[in-house]
FIMAR-658249 format. One record per atom (N, C-alpha, C): x, z, y negated; atom name; residue number from 1; residue in one letter. Coordinates in Angstrom, 1 decimal, padded with zeros to 4 digits. Atoms other than C-alpha are relative to their C-alpha. Example, Ala and Ser with C-alpha at 12.3 -4.5 7.8 and 13.67 -1.06 7.14 Angstrom:
2
ATOM       c1       c3       c2   atomo   num   residuo
ATOM    000.9    000.0    001.2       N     1         A
ATOM    012.3    007.8    004.5      CA     1         A
ATOM    000.9    000.0   -001.2       C     1         A
ATOM   -000.9    000.0    001.1       N     2         S
ATOM    013.7    007.1    001.1      CA     2         S
ATOM   -000.8    000.8   -001.1       C     2         S
This chain:
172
ATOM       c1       c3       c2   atomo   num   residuo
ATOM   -000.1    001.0   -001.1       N     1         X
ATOM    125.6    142.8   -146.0      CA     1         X
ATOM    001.4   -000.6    000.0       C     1         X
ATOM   -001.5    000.5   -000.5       N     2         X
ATOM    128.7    141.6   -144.4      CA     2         X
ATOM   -000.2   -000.6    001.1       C     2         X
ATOM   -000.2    000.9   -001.1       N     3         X
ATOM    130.1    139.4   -141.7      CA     3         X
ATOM   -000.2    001.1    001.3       C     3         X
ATOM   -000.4   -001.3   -000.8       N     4         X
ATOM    129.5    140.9   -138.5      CA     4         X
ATOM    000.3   -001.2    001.3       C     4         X
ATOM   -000.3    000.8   -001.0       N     5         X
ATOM    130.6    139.5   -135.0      CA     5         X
ATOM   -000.9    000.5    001.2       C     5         X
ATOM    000.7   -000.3   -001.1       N     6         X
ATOM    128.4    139.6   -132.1      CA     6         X
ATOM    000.7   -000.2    001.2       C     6         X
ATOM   -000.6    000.4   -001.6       N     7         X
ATOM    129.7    139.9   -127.8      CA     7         X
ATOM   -001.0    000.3    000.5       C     7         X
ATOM    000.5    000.1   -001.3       N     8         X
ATOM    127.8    138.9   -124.9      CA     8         X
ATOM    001.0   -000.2    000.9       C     8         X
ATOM   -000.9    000.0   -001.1       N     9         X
ATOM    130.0    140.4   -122.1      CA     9         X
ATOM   -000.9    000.5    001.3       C     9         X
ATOM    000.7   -000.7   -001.5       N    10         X
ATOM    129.4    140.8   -118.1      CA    10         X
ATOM    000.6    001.6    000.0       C    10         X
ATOM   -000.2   -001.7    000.0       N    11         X
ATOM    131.1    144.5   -118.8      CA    11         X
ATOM   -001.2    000.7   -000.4       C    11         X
ATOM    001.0   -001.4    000.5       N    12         X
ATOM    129.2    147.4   -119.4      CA    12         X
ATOM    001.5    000.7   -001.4       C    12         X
ATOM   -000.7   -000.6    001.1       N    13         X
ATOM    129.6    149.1   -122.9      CA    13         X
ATOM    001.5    000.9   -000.3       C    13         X
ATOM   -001.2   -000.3   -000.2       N    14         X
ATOM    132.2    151.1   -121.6      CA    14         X
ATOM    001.4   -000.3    000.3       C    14         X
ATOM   -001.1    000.8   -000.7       N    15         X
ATOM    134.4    148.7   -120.1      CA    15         X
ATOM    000.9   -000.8   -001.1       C    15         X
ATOM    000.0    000.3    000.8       N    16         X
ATOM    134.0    147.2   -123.1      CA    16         X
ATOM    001.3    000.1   -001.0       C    16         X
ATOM   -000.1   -000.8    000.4       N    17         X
ATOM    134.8    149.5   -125.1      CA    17         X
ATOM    001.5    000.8    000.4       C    17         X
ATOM   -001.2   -000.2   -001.0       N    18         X
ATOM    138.1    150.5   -122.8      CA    18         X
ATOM    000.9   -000.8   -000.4       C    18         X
ATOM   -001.3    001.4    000.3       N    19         X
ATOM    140.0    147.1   -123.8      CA    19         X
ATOM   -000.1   -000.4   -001.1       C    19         X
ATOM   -000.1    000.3    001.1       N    20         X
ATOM    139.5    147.1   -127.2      CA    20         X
ATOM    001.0    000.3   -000.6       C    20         X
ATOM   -001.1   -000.8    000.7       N    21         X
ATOM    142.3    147.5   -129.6      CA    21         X
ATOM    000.0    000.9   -000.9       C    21         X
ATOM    000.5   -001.0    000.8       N    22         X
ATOM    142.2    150.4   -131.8      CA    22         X
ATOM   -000.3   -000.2   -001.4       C    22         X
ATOM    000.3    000.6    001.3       N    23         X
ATOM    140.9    150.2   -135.2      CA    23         X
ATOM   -001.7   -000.8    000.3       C    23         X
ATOM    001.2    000.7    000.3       N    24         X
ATOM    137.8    148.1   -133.8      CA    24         X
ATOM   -000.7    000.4    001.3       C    24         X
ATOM    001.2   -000.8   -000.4       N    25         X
ATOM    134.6    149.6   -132.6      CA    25         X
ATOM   -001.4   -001.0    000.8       C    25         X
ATOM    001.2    000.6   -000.6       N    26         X
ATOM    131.6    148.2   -130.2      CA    26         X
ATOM   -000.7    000.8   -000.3       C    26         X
ATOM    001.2   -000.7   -000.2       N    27         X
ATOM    128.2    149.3   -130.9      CA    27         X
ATOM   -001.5   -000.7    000.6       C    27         X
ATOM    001.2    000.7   -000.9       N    28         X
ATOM    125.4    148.6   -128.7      CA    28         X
ATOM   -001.0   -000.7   -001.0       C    28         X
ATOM    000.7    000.5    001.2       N    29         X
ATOM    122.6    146.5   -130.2      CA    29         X
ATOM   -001.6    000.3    000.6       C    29         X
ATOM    001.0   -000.6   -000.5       N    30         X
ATOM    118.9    147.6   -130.1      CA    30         X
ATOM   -000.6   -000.7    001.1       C    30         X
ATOM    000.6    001.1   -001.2       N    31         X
ATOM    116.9    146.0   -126.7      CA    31         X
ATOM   -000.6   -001.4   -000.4       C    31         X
ATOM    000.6    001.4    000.3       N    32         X
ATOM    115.3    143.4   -128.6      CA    32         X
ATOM    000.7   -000.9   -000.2       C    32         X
ATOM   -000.4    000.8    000.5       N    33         X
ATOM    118.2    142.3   -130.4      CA    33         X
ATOM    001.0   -000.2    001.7       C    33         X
ATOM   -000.5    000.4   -000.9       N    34         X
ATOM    120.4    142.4   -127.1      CA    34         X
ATOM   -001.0   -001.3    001.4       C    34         X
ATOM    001.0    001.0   -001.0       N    35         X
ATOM    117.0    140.5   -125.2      CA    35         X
ATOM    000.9   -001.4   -000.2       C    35         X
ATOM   -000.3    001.1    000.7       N    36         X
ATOM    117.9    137.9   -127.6      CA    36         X
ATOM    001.2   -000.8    000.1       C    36         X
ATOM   -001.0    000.7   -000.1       N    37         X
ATOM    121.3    137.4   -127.2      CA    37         X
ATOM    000.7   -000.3    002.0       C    37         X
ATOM    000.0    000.3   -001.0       N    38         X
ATOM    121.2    137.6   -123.4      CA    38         X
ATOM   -000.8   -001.4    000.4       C    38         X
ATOM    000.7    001.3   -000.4       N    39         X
ATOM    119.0    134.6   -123.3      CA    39         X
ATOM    000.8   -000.9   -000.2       C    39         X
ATOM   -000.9    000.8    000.7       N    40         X
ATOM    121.6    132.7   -125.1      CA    40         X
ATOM    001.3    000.0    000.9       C    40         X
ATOM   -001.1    000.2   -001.6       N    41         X
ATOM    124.3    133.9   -122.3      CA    41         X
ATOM   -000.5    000.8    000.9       C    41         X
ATOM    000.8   -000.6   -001.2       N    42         X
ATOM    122.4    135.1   -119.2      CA    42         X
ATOM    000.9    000.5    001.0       C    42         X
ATOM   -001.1   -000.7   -000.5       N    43         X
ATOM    125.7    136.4   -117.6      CA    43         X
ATOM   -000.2    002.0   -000.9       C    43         X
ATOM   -000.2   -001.1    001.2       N    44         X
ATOM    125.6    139.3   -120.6      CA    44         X
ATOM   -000.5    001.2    000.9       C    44         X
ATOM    000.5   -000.6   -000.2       N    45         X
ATOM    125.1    142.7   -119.3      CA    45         X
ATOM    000.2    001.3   -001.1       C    45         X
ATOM   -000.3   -000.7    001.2       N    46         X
ATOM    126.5    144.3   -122.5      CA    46         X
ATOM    000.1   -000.5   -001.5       C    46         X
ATOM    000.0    000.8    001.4       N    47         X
ATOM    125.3    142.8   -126.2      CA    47         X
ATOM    000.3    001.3   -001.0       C    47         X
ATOM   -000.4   -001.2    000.9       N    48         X
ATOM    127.0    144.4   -128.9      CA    48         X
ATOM    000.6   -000.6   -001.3       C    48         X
ATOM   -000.8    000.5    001.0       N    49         X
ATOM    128.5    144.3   -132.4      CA    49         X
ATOM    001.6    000.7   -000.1       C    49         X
ATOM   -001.3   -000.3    000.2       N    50         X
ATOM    132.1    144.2   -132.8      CA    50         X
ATOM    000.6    000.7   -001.4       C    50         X
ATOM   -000.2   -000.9    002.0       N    51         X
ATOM    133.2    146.7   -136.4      CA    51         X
ATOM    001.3    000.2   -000.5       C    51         X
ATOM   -001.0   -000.9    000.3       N    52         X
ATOM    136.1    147.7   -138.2      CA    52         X
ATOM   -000.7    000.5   -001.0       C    52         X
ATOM    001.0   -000.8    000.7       N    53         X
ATOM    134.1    150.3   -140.1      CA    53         X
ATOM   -001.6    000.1    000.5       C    53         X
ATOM    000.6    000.1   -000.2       N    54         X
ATOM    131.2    148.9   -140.8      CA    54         X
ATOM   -000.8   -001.7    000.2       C    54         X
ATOM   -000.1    001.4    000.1       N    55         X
ATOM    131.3    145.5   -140.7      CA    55         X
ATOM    001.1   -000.6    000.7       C    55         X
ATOM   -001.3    000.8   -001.2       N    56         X
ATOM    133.7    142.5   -139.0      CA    56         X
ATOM    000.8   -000.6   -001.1       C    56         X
ATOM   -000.7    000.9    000.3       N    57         X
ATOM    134.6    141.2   -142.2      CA    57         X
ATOM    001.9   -000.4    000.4       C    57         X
ATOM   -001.9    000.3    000.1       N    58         X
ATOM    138.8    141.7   -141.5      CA    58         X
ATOM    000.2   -000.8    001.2       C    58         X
ATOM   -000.3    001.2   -001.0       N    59         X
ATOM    138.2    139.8   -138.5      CA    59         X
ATOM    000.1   -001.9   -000.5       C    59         X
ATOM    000.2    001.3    000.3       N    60         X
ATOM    138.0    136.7   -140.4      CA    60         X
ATOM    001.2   -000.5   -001.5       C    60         X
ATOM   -000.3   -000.2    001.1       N    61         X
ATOM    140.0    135.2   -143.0      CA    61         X
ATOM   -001.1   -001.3   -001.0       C    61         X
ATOM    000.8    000.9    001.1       N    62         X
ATOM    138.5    133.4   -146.1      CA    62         X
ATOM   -000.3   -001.9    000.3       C    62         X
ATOM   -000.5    001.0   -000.6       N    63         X
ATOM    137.7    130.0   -145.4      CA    63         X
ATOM    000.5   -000.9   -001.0       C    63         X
ATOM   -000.6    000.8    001.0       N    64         X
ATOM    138.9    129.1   -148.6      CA    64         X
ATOM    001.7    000.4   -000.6       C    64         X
ATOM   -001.5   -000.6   -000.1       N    65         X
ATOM    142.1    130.9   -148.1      CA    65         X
ATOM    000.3    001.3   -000.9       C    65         X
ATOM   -000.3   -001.4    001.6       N    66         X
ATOM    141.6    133.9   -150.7      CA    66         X
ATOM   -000.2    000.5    001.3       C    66         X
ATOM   -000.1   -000.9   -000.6       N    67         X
ATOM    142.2    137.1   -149.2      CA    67         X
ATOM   -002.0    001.1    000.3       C    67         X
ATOM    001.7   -000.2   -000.3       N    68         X
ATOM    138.7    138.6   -147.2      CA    68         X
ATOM   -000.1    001.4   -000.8       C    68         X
ATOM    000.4   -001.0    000.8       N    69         X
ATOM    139.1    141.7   -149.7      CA    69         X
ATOM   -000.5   -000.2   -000.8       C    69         X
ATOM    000.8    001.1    001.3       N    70         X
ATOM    138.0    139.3   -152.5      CA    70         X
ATOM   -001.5    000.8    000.2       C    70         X
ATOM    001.6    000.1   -000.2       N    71         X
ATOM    134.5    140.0   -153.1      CA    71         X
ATOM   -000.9   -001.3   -000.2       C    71         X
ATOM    000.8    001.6    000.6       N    72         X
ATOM    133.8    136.7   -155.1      CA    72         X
ATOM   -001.0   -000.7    001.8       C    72         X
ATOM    000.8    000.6   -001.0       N    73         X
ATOM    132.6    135.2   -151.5      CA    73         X
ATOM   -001.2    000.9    000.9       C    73         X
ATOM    001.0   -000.9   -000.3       N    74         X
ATOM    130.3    138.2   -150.8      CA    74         X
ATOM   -001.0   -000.3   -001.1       C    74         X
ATOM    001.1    000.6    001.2       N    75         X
ATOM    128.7    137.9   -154.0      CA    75         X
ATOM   -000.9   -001.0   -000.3       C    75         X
ATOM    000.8    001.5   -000.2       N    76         X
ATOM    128.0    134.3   -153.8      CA    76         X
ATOM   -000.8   -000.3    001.1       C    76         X
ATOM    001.0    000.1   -001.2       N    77         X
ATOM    126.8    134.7   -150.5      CA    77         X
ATOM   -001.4    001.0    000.1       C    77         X
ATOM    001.2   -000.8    000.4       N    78         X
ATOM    124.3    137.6   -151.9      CA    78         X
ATOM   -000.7   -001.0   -000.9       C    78         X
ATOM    001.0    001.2    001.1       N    79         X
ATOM    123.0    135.1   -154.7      CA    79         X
ATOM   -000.7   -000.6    000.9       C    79         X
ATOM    000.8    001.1   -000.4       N    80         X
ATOM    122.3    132.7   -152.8      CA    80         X
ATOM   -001.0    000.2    001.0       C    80         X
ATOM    001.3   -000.8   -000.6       N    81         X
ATOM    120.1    134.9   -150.5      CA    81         X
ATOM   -000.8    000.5   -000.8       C    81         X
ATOM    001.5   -000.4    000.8       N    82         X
ATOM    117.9    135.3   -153.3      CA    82         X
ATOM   -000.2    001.8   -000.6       C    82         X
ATOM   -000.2   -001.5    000.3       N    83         X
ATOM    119.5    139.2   -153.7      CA    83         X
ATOM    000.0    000.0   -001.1       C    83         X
ATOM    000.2   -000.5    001.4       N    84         X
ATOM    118.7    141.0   -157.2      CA    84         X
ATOM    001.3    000.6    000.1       C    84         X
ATOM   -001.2   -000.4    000.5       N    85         X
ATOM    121.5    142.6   -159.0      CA    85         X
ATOM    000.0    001.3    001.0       C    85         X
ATOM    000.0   -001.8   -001.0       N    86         X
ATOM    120.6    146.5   -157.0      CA    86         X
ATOM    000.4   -000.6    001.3       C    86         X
ATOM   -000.7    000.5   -001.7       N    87         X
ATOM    120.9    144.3   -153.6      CA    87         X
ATOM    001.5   -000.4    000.4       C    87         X
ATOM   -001.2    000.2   -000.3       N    88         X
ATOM    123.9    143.0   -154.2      CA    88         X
ATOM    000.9    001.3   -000.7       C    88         X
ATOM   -000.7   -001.4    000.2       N    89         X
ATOM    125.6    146.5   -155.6      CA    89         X
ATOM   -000.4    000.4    001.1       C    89         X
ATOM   -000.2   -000.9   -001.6       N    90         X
ATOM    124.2    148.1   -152.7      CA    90         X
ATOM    000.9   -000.5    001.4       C    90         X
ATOM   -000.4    000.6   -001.3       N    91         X
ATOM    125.6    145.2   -150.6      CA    91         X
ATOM    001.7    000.2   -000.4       C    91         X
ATOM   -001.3   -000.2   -000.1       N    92         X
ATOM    129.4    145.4   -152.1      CA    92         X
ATOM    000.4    001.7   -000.1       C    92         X
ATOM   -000.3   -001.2   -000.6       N    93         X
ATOM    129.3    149.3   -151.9      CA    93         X
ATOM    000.1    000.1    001.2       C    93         X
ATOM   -000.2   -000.4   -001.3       N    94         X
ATOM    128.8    149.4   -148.5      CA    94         X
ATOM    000.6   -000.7    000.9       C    94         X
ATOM   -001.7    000.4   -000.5       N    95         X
ATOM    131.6    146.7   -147.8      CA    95         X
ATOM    001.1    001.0   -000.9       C    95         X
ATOM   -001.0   -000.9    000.8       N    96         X
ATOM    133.6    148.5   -150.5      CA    96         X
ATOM    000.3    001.8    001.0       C    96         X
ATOM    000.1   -001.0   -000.6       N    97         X
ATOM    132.8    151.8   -148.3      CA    97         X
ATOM    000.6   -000.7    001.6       C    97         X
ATOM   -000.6    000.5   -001.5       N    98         X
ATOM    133.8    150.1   -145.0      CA    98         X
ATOM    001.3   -000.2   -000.2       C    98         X
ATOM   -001.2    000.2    000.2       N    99         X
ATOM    137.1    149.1   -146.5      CA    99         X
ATOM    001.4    001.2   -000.2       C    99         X
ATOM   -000.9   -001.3    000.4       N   100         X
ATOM    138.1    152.6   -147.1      CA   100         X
ATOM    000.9    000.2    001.4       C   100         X
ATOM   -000.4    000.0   -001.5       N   101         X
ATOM    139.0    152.5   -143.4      CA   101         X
ATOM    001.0   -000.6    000.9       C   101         X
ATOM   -001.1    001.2   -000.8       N   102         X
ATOM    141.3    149.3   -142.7      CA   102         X
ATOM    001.2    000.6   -000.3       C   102         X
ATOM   -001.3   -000.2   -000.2       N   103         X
ATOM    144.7    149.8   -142.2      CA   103         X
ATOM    001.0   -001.1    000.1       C   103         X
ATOM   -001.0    001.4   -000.3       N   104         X
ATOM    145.9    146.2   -141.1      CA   104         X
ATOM   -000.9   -001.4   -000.7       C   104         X
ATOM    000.5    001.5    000.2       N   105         X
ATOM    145.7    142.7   -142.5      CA   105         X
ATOM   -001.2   -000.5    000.8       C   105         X
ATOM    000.7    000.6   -001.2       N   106         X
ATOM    143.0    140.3   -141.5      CA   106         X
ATOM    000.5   -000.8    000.9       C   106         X
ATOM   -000.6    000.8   -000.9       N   107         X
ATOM    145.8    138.2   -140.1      CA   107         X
ATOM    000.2    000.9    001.4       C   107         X
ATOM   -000.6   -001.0   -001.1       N   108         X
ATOM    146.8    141.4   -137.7      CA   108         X
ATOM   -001.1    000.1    000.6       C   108         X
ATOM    001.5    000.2   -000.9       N   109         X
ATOM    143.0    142.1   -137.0      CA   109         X
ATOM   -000.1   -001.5    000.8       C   109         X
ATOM    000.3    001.2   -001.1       N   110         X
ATOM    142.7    138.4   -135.7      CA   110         X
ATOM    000.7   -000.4    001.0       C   110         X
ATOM   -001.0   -000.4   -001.7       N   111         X
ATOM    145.7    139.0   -133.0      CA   111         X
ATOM   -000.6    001.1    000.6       C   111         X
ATOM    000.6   -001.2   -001.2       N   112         X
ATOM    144.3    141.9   -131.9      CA   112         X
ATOM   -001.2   -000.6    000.6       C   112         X
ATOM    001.6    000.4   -000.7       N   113         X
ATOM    140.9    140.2   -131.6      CA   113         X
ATOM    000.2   -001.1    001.2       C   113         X
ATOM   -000.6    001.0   -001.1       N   114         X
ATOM    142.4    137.2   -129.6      CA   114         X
ATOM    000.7    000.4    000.9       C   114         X
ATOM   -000.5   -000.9   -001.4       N   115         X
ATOM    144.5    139.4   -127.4      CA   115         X
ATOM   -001.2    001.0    000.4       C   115         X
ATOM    000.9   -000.1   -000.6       N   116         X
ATOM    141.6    140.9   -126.6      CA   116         X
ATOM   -001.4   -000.4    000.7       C   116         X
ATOM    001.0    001.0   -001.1       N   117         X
ATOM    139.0    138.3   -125.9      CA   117         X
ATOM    001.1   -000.8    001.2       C   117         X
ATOM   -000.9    000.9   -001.8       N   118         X
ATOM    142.2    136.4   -123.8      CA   118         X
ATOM    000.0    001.3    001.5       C   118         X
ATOM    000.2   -000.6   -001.4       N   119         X
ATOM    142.1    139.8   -121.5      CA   119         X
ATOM   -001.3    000.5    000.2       C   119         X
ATOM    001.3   -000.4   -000.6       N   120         X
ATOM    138.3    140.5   -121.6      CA   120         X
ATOM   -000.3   -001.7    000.8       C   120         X
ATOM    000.5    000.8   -000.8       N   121         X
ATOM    137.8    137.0   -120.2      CA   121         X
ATOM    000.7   -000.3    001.0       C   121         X
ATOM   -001.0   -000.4   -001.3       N   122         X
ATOM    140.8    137.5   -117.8      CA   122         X
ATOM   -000.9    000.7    001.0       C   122         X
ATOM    000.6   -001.1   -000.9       N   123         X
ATOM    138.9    140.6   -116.5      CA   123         X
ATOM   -001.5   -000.5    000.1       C   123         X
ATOM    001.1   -000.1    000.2       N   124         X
ATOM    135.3    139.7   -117.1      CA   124         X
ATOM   -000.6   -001.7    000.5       C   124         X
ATOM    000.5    001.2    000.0       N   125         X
ATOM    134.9    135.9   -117.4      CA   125         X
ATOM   -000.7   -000.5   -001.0       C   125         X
ATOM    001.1    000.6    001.5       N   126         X
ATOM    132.8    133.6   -119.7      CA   126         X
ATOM   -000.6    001.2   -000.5       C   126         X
ATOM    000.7   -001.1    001.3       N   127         X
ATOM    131.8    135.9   -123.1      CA   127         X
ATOM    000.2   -000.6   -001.0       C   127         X
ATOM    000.5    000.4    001.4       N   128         X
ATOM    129.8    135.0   -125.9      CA   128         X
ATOM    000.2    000.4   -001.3       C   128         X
ATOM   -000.3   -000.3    001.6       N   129         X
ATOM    130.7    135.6   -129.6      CA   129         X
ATOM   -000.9   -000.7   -000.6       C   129         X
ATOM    001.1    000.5    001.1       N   130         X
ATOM    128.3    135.1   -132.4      CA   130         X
ATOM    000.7    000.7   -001.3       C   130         X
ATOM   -000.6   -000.6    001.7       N   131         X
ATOM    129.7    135.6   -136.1      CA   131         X
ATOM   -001.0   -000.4   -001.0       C   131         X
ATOM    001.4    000.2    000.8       N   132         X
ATOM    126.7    135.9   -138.5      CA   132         X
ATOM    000.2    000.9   -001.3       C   132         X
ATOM   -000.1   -000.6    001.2       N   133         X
ATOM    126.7    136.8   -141.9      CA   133         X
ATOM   -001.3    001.2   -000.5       C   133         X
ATOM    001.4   -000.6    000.3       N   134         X
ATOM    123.9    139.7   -142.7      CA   134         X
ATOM   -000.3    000.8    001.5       C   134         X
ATOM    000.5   -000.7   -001.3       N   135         X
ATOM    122.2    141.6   -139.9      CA   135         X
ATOM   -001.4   -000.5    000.1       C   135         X
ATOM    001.3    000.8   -000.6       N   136         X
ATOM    119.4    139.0   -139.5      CA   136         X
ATOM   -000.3    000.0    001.4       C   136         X
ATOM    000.4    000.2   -001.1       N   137         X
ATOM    117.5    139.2   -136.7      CA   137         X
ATOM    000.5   -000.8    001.6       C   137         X
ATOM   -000.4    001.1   -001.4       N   138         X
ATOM    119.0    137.3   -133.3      CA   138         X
ATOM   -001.5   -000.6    000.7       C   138         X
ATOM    001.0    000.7   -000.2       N   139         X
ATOM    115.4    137.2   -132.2      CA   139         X
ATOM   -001.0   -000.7   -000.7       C   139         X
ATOM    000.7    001.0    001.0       N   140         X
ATOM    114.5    135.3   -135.2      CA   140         X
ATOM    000.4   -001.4   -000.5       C   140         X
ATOM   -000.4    001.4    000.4       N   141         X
ATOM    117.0    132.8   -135.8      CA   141         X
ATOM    001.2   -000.2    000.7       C   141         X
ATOM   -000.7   -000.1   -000.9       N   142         X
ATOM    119.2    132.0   -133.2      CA   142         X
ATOM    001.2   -000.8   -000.5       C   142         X
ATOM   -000.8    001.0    000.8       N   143         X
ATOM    122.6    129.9   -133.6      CA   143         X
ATOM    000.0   -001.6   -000.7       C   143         X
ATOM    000.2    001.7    000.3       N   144         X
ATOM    123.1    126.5   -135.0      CA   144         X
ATOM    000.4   -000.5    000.5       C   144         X
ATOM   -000.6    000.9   -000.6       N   145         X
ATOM    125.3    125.2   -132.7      CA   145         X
ATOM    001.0    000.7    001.2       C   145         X
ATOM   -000.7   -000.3   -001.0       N   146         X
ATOM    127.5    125.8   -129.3      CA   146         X
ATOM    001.2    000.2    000.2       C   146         X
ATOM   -001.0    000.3   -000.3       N   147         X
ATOM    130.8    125.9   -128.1      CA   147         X
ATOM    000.5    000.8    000.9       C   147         X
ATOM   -000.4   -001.1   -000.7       N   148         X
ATOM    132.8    126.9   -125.5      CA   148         X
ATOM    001.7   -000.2    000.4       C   148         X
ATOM   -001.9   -000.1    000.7       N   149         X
ATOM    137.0    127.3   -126.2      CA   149         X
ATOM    000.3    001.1    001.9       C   149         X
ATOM   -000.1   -000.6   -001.3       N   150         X
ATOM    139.2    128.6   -123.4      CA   150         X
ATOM    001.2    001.2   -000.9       C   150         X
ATOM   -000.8   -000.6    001.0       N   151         X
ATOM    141.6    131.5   -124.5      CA   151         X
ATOM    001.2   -000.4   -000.7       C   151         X
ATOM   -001.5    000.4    000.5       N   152         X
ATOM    144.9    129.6   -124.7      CA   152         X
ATOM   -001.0   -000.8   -001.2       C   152         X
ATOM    000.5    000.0    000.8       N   153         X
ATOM    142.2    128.1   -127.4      CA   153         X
ATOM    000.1    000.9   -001.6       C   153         X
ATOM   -000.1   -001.1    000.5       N   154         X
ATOM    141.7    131.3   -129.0      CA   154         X
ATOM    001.1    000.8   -000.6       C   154         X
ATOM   -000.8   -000.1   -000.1       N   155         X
ATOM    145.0    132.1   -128.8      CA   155         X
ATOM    001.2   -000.3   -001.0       C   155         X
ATOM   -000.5    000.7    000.6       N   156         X
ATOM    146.3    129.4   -130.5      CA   156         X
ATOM   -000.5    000.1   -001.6       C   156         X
ATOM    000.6   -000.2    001.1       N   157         X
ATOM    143.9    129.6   -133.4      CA   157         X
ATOM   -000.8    001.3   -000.2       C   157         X
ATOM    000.3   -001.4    000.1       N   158         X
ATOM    143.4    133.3   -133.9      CA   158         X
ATOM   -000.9    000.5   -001.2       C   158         X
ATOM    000.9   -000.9    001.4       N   159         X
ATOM    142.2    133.3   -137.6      CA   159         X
ATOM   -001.3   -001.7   -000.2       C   159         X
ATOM    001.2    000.3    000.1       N   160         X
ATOM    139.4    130.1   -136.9      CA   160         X
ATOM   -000.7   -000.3    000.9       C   160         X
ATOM    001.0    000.4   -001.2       N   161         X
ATOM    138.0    129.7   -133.7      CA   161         X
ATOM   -001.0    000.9    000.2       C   161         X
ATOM    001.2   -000.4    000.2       N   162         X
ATOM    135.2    131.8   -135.0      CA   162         X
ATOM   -000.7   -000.5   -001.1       C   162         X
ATOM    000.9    000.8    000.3       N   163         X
ATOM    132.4    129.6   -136.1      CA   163         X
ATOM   -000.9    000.9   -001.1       C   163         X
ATOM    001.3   -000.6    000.1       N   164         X
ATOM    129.5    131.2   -138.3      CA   164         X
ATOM   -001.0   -001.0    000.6       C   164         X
ATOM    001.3    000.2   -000.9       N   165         X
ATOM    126.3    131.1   -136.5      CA   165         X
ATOM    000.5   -000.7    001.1       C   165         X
ATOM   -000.3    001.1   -001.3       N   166         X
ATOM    127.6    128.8   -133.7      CA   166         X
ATOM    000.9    001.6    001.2       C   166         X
ATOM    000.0   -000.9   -000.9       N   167         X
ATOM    127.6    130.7   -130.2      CA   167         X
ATOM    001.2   -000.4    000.6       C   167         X
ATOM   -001.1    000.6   -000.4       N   168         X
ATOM    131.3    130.4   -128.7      CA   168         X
ATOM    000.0    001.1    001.5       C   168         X
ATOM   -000.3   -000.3   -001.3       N   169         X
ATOM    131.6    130.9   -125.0      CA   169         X
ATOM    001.9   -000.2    000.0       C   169         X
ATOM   -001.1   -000.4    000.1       N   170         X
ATOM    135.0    131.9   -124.4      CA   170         X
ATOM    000.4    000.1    001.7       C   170         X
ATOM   -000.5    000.5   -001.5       N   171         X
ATOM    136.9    131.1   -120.8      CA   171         X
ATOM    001.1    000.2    000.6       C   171         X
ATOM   -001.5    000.1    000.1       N   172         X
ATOM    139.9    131.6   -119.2      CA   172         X
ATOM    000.6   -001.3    000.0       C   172         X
C-alpha cells in the first residue's frame, strides 16, 4: 500500500491521458469506485488513478521533509493499520518494486503534476483530486474535507496543495 492520487475530470480517459507528462500513467477505476467519485464532482466523465509505476508516492513529498524514498513513513503508516509483519513486507515490496521505475525527483514529479493540472483545467475546467493513502474503497469512506485552489494556487505550491483525503477542486 502506497499513496495514490485520484482525478475527477470532464475529459474522457483519453484526453486524459494525451496531457499527461511522461513518466505518469492514468488508469481507469472500476464502475463502482468511479460511481463514487462522480458523486463527489458530478462534472466527472473520467475517474481515474494517477501512477508513476504503481503508486503516486513521488508525487508527494514527505510531510516531514525526509525524502518519499524513506520507507520509515510507510512502515508507520502500515502499523498503525493494524498490518502484520507479512502485510507490511508485501506492502514495501511492491513500493520497493514501483520505484524500480522513477527517474526524477519528487520535487520534478510535482512540476510536472502542476503543469499539468494548470493545463487540464485550462482545457477542461473544474477537476477533482483525491490523495488517499491505501486503495480503500471511495464508496466506503469518502473524504474528510473540501477544497477548491485555483491553478496559479497549484502552481505556486507544487509540492503541498495536495491534502490527504480532502477532495481538491481545482480551477482556472
Amino acid at each position: 500500500m502506497c499513496y495514490f492520487l485520484y482525478l475527477a475530470s470532464p475529459l474522457t480517459l483519453s484526453e486524459v491521458r494525451a496531457m499527461l507528462p511522461a513518466g505518469i500513467t492514468a488508469d481507469l477505476l472500476p464502475p463502482a469506485e468511479q460511481q463514487a467519485l462522480r458523486n463527489l464532482h458530478p462534472p466527472a466523465q473520467t475517474c481515474a488513478r494517477l501512477l508513476i509505476g504503481q503508486c503516486s508516492c513521488d508525487l508527494l513529498m514527505s510531510r516531514d521533509g525526509e525524502a518519499r524514498d524513506s520507507e520509515r513513513p510507510l512502515r508507520t503508516r502500515f502499523f498503525a493499520a493494524g498490518y502484520d509483519r507479512s502485510q507490511v513486507i508485501a506492502g514495501l515490496d511492491a513500493h520497493r518494486e514501483a520505484a524500480g521505475s522513477r527517474r526524477a525527483s519528487p520535487d520534478a514529479w510535482q512540476a510536472a503534476l502542476a503543469g499539468f493540472v494548470a493545463e487540464h483545467a485550462r482545457n477542461a475546467g473544474a477537476t477533482a483530486y483525491l490523495l488517499r493513502f491505501g486503495k480503500d474503497s471511495l464508496k466506503t469512506r469518502g473524504p474528510t474535507s473540501s477544497a477548491t485552489l485555483t491553478t496559479a494556487d497549484v502552481r505556486a505550491q507544487p509540492g503541498s496543495w495536495l491534502v490527504e483525503d480532502r477532495l481538491t477542486t481545482v480551477t482556472r
